[in-house]
N, C-alpha and C positions, 0 to 999 in steps of 0.2 A: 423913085420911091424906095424899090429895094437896095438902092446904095445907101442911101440918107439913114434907113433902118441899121444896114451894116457898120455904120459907119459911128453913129452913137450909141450901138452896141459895144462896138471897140474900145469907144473913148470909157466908156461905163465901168468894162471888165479890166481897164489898162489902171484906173483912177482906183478901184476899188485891191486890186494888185498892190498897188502902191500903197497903200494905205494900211494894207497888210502884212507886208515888208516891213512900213515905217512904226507900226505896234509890234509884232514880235521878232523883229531884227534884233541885231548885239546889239546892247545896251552899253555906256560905259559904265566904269565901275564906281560904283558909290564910294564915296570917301568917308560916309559914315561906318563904314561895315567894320566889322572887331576886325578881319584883316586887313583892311588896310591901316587901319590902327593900330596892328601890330608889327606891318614892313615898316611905318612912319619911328615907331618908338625902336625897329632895331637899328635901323638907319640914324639916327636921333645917338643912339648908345658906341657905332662906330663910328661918327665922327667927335664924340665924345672922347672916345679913344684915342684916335688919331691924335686929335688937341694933345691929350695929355702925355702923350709919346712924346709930339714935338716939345712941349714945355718941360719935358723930364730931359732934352736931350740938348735943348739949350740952356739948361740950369746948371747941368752937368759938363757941360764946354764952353766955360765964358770967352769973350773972343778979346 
């Protein structure tokens, strides 16, 4: 009897644990948030760059 009590006691405090972890654990990061919206658009403006280097650099060296 006092096992059985111990024993879904365990399970009780193990599940309720978990479940506390799985609410205020890391989160991943929203992709709505102004920051990520603002590493997207700098990201966005160096490969923009890049582009344009490369296209400045074969305009200027025809083969």
């Amino acid at each position: 009897m006092l096992a059985e009590i111990a024993i879904i006691a365990f399970a009780f405090i193990a599940f309720a644990r978990y479940l506390s972890i799985r609410h205020y654990g890391p989160h991943p990061p929203n992709p709505h948030s102004v920051a990520a919206i603002r590493a997207r658009l700098e990201g966005e403006k160096r490969v923009a760059a890049a582009a344009r280097l490369a296209a400045s650099r074969l305009s200027a060296h025809p083969m």
